[in-house]
C-alpha positions in Angstrom: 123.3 -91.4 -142.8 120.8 -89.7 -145.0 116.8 -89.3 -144.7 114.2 -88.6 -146.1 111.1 -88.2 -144.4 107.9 -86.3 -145.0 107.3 -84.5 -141.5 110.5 -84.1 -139.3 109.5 -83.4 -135.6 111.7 -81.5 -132.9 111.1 -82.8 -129.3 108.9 -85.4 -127.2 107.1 -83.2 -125.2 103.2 -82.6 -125.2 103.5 -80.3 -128.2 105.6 -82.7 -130.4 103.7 -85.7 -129.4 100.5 -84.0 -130.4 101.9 -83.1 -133.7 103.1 -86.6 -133.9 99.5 -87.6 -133.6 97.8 -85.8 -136.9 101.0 -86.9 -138.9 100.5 -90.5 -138.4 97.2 -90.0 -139.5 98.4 -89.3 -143.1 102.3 -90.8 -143.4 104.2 -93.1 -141.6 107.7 -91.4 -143.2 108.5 -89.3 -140.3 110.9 -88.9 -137.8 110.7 -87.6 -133.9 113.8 -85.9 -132.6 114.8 -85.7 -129.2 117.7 -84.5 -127.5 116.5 -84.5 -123.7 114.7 -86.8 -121.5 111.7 -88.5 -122.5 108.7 -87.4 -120.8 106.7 -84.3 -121.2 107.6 -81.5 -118.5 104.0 -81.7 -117.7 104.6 -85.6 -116.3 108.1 -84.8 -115.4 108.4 -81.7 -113.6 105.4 -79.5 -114.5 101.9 -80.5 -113.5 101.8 -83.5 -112.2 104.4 -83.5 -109.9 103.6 -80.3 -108.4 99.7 -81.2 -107.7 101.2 -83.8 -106.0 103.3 -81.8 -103.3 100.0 -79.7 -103.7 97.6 -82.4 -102.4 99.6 -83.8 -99.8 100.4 -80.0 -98.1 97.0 -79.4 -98.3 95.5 -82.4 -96.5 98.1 -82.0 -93.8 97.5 -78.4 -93.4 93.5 -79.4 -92.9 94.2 -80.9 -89.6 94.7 -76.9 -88.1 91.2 -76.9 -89.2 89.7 -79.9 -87.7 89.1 -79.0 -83.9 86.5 -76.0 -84.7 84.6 -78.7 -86.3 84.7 -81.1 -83.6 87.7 -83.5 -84.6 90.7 -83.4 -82.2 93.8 -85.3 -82.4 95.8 -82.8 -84.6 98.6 -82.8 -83.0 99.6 -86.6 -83.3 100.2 -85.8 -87.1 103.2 -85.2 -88.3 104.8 -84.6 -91.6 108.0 -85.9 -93.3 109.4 -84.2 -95.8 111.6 -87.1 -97.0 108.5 -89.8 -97.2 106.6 -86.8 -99.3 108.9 -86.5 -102.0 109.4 -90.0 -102.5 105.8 -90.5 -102.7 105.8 -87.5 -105.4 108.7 -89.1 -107.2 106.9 -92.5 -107.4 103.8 -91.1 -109.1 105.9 -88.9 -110.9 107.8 -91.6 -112.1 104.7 -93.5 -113.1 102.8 -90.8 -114.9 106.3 -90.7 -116.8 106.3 -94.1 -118.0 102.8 -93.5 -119.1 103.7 -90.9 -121.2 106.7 -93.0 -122.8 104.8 -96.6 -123.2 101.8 -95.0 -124.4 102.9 -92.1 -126.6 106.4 -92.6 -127.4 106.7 -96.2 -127.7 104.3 -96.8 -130.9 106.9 -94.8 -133.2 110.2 -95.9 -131.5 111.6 -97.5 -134.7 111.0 -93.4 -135.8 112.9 -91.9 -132.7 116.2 -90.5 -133.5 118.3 -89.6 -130.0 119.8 -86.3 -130.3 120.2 -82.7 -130.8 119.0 -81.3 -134.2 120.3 -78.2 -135.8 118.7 -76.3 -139.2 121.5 -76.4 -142.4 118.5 -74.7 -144.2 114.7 -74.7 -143.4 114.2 -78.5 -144.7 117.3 -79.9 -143.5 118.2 -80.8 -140.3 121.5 -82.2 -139.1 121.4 -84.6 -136.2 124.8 -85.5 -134.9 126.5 -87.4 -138.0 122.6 -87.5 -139.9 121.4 -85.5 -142.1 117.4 -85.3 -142.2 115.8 -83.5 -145.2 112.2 -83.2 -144.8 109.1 -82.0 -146.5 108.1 -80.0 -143.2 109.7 -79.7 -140.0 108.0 -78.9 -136.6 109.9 -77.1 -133.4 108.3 -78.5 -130.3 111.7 -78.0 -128.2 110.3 -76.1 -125.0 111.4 -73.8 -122.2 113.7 -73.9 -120.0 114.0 -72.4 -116.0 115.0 -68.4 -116.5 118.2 -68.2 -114.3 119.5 -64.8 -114.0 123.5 -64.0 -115.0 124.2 -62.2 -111.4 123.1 -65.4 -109.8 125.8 -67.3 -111.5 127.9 -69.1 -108.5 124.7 -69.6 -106.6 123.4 -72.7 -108.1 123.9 -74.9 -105.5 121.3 -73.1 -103.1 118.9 -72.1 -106.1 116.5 -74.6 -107.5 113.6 -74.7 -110.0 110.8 -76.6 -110.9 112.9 -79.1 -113.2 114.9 -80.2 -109.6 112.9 -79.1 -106.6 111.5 -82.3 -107.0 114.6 -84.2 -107.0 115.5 -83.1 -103.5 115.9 -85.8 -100.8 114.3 -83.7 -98.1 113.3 -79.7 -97.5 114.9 -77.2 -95.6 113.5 -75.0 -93.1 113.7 -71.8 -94.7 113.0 -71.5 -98.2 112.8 -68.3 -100.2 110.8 -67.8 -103.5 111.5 -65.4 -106.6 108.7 -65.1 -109.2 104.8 -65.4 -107.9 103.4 -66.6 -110.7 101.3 -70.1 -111.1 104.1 -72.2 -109.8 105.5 -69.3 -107.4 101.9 -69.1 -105.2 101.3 -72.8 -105.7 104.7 -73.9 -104.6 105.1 -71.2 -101.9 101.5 -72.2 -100.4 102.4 -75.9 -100.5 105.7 -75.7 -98.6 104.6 -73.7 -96.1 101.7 -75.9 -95.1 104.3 -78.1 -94.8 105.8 -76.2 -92.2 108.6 -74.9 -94.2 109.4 -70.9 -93.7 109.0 -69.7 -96.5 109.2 -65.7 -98.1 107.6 -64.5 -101.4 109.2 -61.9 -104.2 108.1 -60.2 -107.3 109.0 -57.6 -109.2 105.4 -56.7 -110.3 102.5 -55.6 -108.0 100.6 -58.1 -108.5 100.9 -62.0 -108.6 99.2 -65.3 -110.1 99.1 -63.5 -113.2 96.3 -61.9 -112.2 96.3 -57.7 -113.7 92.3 -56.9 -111.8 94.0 -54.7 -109.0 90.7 -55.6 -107.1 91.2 -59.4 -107.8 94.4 -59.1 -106.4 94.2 -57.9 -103.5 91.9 -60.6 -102.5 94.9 -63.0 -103.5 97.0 -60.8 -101.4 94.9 -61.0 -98.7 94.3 -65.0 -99.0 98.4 -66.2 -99.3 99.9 -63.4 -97.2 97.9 -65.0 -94.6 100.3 -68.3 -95.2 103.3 -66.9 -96.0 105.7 -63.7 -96.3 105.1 -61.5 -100.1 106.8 -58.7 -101.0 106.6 -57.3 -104.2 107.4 -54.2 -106.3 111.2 -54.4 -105.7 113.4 -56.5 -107.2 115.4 -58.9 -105.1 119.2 -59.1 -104.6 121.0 -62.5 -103.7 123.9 -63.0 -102.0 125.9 -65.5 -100.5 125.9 -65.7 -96.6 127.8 -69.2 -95.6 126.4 -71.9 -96.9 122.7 -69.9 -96.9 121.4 -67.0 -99.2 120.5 -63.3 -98.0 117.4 -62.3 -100.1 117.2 -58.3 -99.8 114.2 -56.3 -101.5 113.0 -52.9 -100.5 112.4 -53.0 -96.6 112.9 -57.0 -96.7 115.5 -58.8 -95.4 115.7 -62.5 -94.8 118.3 -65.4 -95.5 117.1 -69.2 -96.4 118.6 -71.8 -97.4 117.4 -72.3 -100.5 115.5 -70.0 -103.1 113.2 -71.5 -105.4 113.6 -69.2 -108.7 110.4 -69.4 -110.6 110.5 -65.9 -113.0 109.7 -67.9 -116.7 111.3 -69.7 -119.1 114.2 -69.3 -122.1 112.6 -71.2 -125.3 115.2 -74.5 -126.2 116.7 -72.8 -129.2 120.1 -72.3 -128.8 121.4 -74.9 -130.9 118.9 -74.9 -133.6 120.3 -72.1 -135.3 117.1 -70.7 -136.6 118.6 -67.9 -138.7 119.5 -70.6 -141.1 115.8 -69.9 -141.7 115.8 -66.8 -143.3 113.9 -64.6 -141.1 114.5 -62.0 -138.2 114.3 -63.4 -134.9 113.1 -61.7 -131.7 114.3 -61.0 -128.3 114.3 -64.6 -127.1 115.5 -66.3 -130.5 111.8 -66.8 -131.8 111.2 -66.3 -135.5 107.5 -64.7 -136.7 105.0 -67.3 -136.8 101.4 -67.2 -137.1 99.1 -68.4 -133.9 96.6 -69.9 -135.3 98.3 -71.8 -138.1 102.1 -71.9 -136.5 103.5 -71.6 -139.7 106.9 -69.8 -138.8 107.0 -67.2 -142.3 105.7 -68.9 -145.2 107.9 -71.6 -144.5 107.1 -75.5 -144.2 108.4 -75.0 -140.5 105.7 -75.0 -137.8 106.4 -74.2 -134.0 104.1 -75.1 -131.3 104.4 -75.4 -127.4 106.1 -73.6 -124.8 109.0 -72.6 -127.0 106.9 -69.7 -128.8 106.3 -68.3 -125.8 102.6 -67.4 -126.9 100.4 -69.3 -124.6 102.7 -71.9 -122.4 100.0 -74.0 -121.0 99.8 -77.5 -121.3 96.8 -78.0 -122.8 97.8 -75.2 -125.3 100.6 -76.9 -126.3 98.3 -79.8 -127.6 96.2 -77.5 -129.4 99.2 -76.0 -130.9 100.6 -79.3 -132.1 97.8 -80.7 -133.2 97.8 -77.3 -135.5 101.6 -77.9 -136.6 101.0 -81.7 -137.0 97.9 -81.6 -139.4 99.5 -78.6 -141.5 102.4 -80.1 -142.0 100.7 -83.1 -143.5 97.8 -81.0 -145.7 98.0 -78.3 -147.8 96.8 -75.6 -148.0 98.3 -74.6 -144.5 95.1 -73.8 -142.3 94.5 -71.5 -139.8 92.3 -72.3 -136.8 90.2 -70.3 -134.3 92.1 -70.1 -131.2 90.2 -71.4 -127.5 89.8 -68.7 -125.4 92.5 -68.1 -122.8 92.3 -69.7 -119.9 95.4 -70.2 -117.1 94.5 -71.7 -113.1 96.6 -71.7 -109.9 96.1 -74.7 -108.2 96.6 -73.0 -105.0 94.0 -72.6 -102.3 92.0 -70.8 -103.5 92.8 -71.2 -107.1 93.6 -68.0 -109.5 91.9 -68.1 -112.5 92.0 -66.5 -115.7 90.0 -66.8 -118.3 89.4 -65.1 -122.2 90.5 -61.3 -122.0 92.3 -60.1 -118.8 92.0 -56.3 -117.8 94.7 -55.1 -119.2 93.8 -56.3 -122.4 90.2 -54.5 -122.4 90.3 -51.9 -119.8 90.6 -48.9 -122.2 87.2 -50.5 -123.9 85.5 -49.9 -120.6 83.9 -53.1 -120.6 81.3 -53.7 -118.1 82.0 -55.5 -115.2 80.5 -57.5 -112.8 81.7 -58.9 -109.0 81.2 -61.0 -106.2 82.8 -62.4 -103.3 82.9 -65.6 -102.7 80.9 -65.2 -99.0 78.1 -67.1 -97.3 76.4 -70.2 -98.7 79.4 -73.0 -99.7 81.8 -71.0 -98.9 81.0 -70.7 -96.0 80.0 -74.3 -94.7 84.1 -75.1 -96.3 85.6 -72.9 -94.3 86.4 -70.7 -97.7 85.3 -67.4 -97.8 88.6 -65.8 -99.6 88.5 -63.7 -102.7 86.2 -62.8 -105.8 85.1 -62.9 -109.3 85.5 -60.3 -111.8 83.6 -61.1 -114.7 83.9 -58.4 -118.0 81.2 -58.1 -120.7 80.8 -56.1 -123.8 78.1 -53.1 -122.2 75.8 -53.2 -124.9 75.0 -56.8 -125.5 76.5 -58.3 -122.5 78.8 -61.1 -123.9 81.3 -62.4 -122.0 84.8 -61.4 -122.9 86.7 -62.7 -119.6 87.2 -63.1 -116.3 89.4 -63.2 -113.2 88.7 -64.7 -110.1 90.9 -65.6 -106.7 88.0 -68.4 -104.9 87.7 -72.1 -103.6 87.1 -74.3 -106.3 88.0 -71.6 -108.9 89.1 -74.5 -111.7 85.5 -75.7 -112.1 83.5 -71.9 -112.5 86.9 -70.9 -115.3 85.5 -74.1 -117.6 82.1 -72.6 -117.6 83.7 -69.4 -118.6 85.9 -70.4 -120.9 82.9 -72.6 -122.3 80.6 -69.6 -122.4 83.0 -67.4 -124.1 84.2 -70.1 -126.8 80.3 -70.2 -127.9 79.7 -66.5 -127.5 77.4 -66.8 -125.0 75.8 -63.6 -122.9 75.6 -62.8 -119.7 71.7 -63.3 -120.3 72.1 -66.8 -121.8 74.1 -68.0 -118.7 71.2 -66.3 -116.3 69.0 -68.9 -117.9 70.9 -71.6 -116.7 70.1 -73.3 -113.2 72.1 -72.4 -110.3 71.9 -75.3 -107.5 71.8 -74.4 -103.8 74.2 -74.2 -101.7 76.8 -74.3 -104.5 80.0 -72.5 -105.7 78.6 -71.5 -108.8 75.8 -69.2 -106.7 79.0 -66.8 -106.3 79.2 -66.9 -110.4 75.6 -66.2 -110.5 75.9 -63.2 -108.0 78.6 -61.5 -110.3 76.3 -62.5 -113.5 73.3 -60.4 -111.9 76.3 -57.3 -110.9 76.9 -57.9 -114.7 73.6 -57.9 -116.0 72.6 -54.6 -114.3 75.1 -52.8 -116.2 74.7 -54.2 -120.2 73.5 -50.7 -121.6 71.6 -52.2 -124.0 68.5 -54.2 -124.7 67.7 -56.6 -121.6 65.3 -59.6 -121.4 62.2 -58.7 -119.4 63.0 -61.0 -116.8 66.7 -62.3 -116.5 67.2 -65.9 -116.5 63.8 -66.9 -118.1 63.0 -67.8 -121.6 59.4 -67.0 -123.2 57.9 -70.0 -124.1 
């Protein structure tokens, strides 16, 4: 069969569904496409899931805490690691049907099942359909990065789309990648008792590129499990377990969680019917703050660009694709700042420009631990905040920090930085005592001192 819609749409995930939601605002002649399974990868295996597993490590791993504070008993808890992923898989399942009954469910008479394919840039063949559209937006996603010399492994390596899926955990568990979901995952399951061992390629991990910032990270999870990094690590078969070797480390698990990014859902699209050179990973050129792809009426937003994959990005993104596709002329909008947090314990954040984007500016920049005060009285003294300002007039340009409660001080930031704020106009905000944000005030003062240029007679005060 033949259609002919207006806007054609390429996956249910948050980016598509976004875009979904500025084209109904203009046209009802559309179509969503979607060849996996409904659910975003934030409900299904992404976020939600995950801060699941999180929570529930994390309040079992409080009770080693409890007795210097006068609670005793720790030792009649015990965890289950078969009752804690059916419990995840419940919510899971639950944020899921959310996501379907609320998002998907309002256009099902405009959901075609399937896998789509380009003939040309407006026409799209779906199985035995044919879909020729006015504009078409990619929204396909990623998928887990599995390496070709691991091939014949698969039953002892998992990922984050089936970790999840597992009926109970092993003692031993190894983890390649230390990204996000590497530290958050690797924290988790060792609280839970699980053995677990830590590699990466790069010197640093959570993202983070402040060599100082690190190290505090370093410092705060190698206290909880095993890391090694700088070495890339060789997997081998060993009975039914895997021998992980890197550098001086040796170990075998049972399992190895790979975690080391993701390969954009292209494959079958066949995007040079488009016309246009495509990169490394498949991706034609597209602009980032309009998504156009060329000067094409194609738009791709989400994960599969590969530019920022973030959930919350990915709804900025489609939101982008959606309303261009429906308005002409094709827009371009100002991007939010960048902002990415580990929800491990303590969280890494990082937010607007990281060092390695700025560091040859020789920004200023201004520290703090996170010491004393609320730290303290949580039992959290671990890491520091890096904050990086222009040195003449002291705007904020970014940040990245390794502390309890990290999520809440990388809002302000990223707050502060979308409005162009200073490091002067945040001194003249109130700090509460004894609070978290008294370690972001410390590294505003470090800042302050070391803006080169003009400075308000007295920091954090406004002349009447």
């Amino acid at each position: 069969m033949d259609y002919e819609v207006d806007v054609a749409i390429i996956g249910a995930g948050t980016a598509g569904l976004s875009a979904l939601a500025e084209v109904r605002k203009v046209t009802d002649n559309y179509l969503l496409i979607n060849g996996g399974e409904l659910g975003t990868t934030c409900a299904r295996v992404g976020c939600m899931p995950s801060k699941v597993l999180i929570q529930t490590a994390n309040d079992y791993f409080r009770r080693l805490e409890l007795p210097g504070r006068g609670i005793h008993g720790e030792d009649k808890l015990q965890i289950e690691s078969r009752e804690v992923l059916n419990h995840l898989r419940k919510l899971r399942d639950g944020f899921v049907q959310g996501v379907v009954e609320h998002l998907v469910e309002p256009s099902r008479d405009k959901l075609m099942l399937g896998y789509a394919e380009f003939v040309e840039p407006t026409v799209l063949q779906v199985g035995s359909d044919k879909v020729h559209a006015g504009a078409v937006i990619i929204a396909t996603g990623t998928r887990p990065l599995i390496l070709d010399q691991w091939k014949g492994l698969e039953e002892n390596i998992w990922t984050y789309e089936n970790v999840f899926e597992q009926s109970e955990l092993p003692d031993r568990i190894g983890i390649v990648g230390l990204g996000a979901i590497g530290v958050e995952l690797g924290q988790a399951l060792s609280r839970m008792g699980i053995k677990v061992t830590g590699f990466d390629v790069l010197g640093k991990i959570g993202g983070l590129k402040n060599s100082e910032v690190s190290e505090k990270a370093l410092d705060a999870f190698g206290r909880e499990f095993s890391i090694h990094l700088g070495s890339q690590v060789d997997l081998e078969k060993e009975g039914s377990r895997i021998r992980m070797v890197a550098g001086d480390a040796d170990v075998t698990v049972e399992k190895v969680l790979v975690s080391i990014g993701g390969i954009p859902n292209v494959d079958s699209l066949h995007l040079d019917r488009l016309g246009l050179t495509l990169d490394g990973k498949g991706i034609p050129p597209f602009d980032p703050e309009s998504m156009q792809i060329g000067d094409l009426p194609v738009f791709i937003a989400g994960d599969v660009n590969g530019f920022r994959p973030v959930l919350h990005e990915a709804s900025f993104e489609g939101k982008v694709a959606g309303y261009n596709a429906v308005h002409k002329p094709v827009t371009r909008f100002i991007r939010q700042p960048a902002m990415t947090i580990g929800f491990c314990e303590p969280n890494i954040c990082s937010i607007g420009a990281d060092w390695d984007e700025i560091a040859d500016a020789n920004p200023a920049v201004g520290k703090a631990l996170f010491k004393g005060g609320r730290s303290r009285i949580m039992g959290r003294e671990q890491g520091m905040i890096a904050l990086y300002g222009d040195p003449e007039n002291g705007q904020i340009l970014g940040a990245e920090l390794v502390g309890p409660r990290g999520e809440h001080l990388a809002h302000l930031l990223a707050l502060s930085i979308a409005q162009g704020q200073t490091v002067f106009d945040l001194l003249e905000l109130p700090f509460y005592h004894p609070t978290i944000e008294e370690t972001l005030e410390g590294a505003l003062k470090d800042l302050a001192k070391k803006v080169r240029g003009d400075k308000p007679a007295m920091w954090g005060f406004r002349v009447k």
